[in-house]
N, C-alpha and C positions, 0 to 999 in steps of 0.2 A: 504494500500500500504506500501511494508515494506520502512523504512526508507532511508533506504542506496540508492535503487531505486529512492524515490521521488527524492534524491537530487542531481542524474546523470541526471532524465529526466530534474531538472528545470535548471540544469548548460548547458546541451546541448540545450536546450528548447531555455535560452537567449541569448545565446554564436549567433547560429542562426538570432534570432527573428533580434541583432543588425547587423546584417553582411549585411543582406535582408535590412534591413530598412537604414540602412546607403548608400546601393546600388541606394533604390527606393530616399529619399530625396537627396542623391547627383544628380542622374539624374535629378530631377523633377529643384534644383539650379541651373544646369549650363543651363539647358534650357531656365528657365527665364532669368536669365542673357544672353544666347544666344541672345534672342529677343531685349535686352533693348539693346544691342549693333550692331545690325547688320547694315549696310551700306548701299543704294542702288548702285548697281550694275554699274562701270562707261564702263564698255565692251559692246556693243550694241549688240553682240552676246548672250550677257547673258539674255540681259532684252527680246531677241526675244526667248528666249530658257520657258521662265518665270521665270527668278531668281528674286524674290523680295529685297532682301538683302543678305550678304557675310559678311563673316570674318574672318582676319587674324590672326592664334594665334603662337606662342612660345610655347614648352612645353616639356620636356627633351631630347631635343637637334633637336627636330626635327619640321616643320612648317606644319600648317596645314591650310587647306583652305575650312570654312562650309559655304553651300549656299541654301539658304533654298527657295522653290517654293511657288507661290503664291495658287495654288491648286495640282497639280499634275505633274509629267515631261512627256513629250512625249509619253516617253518608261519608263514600271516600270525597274527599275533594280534589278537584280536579284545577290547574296543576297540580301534584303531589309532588314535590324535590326528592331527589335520592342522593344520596353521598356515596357515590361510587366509582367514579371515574376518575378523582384522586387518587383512588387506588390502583386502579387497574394502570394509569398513567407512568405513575410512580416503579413498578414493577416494569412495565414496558420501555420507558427509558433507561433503567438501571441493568435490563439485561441487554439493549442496545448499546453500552459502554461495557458490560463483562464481555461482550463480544468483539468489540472495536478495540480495547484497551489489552485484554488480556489474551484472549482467545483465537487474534487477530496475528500478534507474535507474544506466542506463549514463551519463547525462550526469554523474554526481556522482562517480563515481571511476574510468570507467573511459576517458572521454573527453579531449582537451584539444583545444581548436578549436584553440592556436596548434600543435600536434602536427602533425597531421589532419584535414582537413575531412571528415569523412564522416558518414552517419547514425546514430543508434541501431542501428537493424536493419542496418546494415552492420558497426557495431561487433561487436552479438551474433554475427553467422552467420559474422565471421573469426573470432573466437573459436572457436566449437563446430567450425568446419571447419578451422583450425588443429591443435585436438588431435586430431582422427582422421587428417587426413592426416601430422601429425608419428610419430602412433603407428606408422599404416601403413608409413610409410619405415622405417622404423624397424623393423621387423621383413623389409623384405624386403633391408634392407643386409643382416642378420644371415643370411638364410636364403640370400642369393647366395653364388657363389665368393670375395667381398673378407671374410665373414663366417668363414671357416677359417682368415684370417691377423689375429690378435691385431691384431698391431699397427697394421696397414691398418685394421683396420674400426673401433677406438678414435680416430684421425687422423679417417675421416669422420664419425663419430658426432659428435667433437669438434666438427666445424666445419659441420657441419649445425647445432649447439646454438647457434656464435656468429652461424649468418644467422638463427636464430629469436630470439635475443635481439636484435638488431639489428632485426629486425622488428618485434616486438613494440613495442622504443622509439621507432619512429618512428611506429606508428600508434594509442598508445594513450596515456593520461598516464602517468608513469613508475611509478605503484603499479598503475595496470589491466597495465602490460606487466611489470611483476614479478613480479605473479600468473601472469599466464596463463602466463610461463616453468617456475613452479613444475608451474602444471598440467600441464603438457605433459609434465614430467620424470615426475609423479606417476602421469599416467595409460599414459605407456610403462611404469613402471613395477608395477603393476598388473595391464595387460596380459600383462606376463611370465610375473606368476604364474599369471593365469587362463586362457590362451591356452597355457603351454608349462610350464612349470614342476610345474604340479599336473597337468594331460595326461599328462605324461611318467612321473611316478607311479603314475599309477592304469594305465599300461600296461605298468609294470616290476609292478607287482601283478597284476594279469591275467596275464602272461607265467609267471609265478610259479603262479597255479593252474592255473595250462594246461599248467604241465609242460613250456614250451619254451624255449628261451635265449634269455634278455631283448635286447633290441635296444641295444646301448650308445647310439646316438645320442640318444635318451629322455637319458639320464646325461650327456651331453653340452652338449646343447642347456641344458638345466637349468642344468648349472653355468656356462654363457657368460651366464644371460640372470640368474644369480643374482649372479654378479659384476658386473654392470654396477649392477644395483639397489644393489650395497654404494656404488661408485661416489656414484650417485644420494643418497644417503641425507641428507647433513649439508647439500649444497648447497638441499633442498625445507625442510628446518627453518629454513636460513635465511631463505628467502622466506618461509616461514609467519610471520616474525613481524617481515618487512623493512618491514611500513607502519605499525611503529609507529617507523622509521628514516629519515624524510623525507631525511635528509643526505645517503642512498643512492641512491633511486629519482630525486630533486628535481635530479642534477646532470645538468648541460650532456649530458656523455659515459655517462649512465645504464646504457648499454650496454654499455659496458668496466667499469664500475662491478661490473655483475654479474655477469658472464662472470669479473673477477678472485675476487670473492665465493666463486662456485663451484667454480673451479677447486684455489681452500686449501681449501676444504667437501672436496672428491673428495681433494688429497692431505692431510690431516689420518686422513678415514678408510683412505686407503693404510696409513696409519701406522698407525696402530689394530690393523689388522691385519698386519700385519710386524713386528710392535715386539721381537718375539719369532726375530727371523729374523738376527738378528747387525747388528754395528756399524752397515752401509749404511740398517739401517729404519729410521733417525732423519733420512735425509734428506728424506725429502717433508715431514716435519714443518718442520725448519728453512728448507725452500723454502715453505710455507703460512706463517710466520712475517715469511717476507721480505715477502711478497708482500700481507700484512694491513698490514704497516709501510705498504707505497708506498703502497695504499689508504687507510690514514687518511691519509697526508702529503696526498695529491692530493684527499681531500674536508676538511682544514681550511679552517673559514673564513674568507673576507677578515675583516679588521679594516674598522669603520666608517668607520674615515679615509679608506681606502683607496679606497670609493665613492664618499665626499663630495666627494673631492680630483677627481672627474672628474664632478660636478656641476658643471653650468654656470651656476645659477642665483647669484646675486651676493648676493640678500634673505634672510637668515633667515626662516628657516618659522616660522610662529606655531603654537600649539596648538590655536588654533582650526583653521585649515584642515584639521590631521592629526585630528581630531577630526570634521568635517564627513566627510573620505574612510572614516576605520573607521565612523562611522554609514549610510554608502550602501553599503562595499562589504563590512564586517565583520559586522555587530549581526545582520543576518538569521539569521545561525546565533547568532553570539556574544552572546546576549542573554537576559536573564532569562525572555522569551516569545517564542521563534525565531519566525521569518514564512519562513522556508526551506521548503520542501514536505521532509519527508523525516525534522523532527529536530524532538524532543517539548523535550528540555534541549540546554542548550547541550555542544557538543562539549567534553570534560574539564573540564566546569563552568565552564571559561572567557570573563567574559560583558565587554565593553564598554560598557555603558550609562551611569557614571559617570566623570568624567575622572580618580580618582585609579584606576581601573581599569585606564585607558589608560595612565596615565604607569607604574604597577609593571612593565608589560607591555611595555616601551618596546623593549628589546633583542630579547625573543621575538619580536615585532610586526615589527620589522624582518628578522629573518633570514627569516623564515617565507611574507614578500612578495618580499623581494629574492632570495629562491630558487624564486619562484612555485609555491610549495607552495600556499600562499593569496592567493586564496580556492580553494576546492574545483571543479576544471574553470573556473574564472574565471566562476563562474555569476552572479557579480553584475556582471563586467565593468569590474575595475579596470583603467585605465590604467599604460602605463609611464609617462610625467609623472606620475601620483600612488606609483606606487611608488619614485620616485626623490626626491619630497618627503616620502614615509614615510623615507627614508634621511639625507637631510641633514638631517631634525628629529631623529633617533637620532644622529647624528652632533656632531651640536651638542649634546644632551641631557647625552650620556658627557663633553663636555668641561666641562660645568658643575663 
């Protein structure tokens, strides 16, 4: 794909994906909040009509007044809104980018040979059969007998997510297996809406002009599979924008990495939603708080010393040599005129071609190999010997 292309399709690709997805999670917010604040009804007209709760809002300049039914009104009305094409939106842009970005050339971010030995086409078709068979589980836990008990079926769900994040980090590089964790959340979630959630409506609506008593399970199923998506929510936004966070995906334990990520994502929005439910709703907040603490503590970085000091090498590193390694294994990207297949400018305009470029860069240059973030899948093929003489030239650099 010529260059100049990839980098319209993934600018309109995102541009998109957040437009959708800011539409679907601001929806899905006001709602729950809608619920945590609605009123019962003091109109006795209302409560004959079936309004379960009302409420009053303010909002630039004008008043509004939402009353929500206990099952159905009367008379459908016509137009009736649906909130679903945020969704559907949201998923269909975001697998137009795991395709352009990732799937597109898998060797560049979705690969790492020290990971996984596997092929391209073996990368892609775990991917794409990843999320339909994570989806599929995934809905037949919920539709089993373990699917009636809350808290059983939240346990396997839960730990069905930490063997697909664990999977994911052992066969991908850590931003290809971050992503596809996201996708998978994204597109279970998705499914919910379009498979049950919006189903179960359009059958409490029919029910409704048919004149017959709506099926509660329809009401049911909805709200188990709307609840999980609340869950879902904060943890996909953070992978939406985790690979601009090498510190995250680049470590050893990536996998615990992300699973803790998610876990304060899912209880922050517990909280969000309970916050309003007496004293106790402030805990999952103060357990997502502990629990971002360990996670920064355990991705702080070493100090330079700390590597140099287990450097064997006895010679001071010259500038030349660190110079020689970033022009064979850096400048293909990092360069005024990239020779990488893939990339028109260099990555965040950051270019190597002049030594006073390398020396500003000296500290980035180092974390960013010794965390083998770079190079991108190792495509140029730097060694450990040379990332460990990128280290003790940083090391010695800081000491000047």
């Amino acid at each position: 794909m010529p260059s100049y292309l990839f980098e319209w399709l993934s600018l309109l690709g995102r541009w998109l994906h957040i437009i959708v997805a800011m539409a679907w999670i601001g929806a899905s917010f006001y709602f729950v909040w809608l619920d945590n604040h609605l009123l019962a009804p003091t109109d006795p007209q209302l409560k004959e009509k079936g309004v379960s709760g009302e409420l009053w809002a303010v909002h630039g300049g004008g008043f509004y007044n939402a009353q929500k039914y206990l099952l159905t009104p009367d008379t459908i009305p016509s137009p009736l809104h649906w909130f679903k094409w945020e969704a559907y939106w949201t998923w269909l842009s975001g697998f137009f980018l795991l395709c352009v970005v990732y799937y597109s050339s898998p060797t560049l971010y979705l690969m790492d040979p020290s990971v996984a030995n596997i092929s391209p086409v073996q990368a892609v078709l775990i991917g794409l059969g990843s999320l339909g068979l994570g989806t599929f589980l995934y809905d037949r836990l919920c539709a089993s007998p373990i699917g009636n008990d809350s808290r059983r079926l939240t346990l396997v769900i839960t730990l069905l997510l930490i063997a697909a994040a664990y999977g994911y980090c052992h066969v991908y590089s850590g931003r290809g297996a971050f992503i596809h964790m996201g996708a998978l959340m994204g597109t279970i979630m998705v499914a919910n809406v379009f498979f049950v959630i919006i189903p179960g409506q359009r059958e409490l609506i029919l029910a409704k002009m048919e004149q017959r008593p709506p099926d509660p399970r329809h009401a049911l199923r909805g709200k188990q599979r709307s609840v999980h998506n609340t869950y879902f929510t904060l943890p996909v936004v953070f992978i939406m924008i985790s690979h601009h966070y090498a510190m995250t995906y680049a470590h050893p334990y990536n996998w615990l990495i992300l699973i803790g990520l998610c876990f304060a994502g899912a209880l922050i929005r517990i909280s969000f939603v309970a916050r309003h439910k007496g004293p106790l709703a402030k805990l999952p907040l103060i357990v997502a708080a502990l629990l971002l603490a360990a996670v920064a503590y355990v991705l702080a970085p070493p100090t330079p010393t700390t590597t140099a000091s287990s450097n064997k090498a006895l010679n001071r590193v010259s500038f030349t040599q660190v110079q020689s390694i970033i022009t064979n294994r850096c400048t293909p990207c990092h360069s005024a005129n990239p020779t990488q297949p893939g990339f028109s400018v260099a990555p965040k305009n950051i270019q190597f071609n002049r030594a006073e470029q390398i020396l500003s860069m000296a500290q980035p240059i180092y974390e960013q190999t010794s965390k083998r973030i770079m190079p991108l899948g190792n495509l140029t093929g730097i060694t450990e010997e040379e990332r460990q003489l990128i280290a003790q030239w940083a090391t010695e650099l800081e000491k000047k």
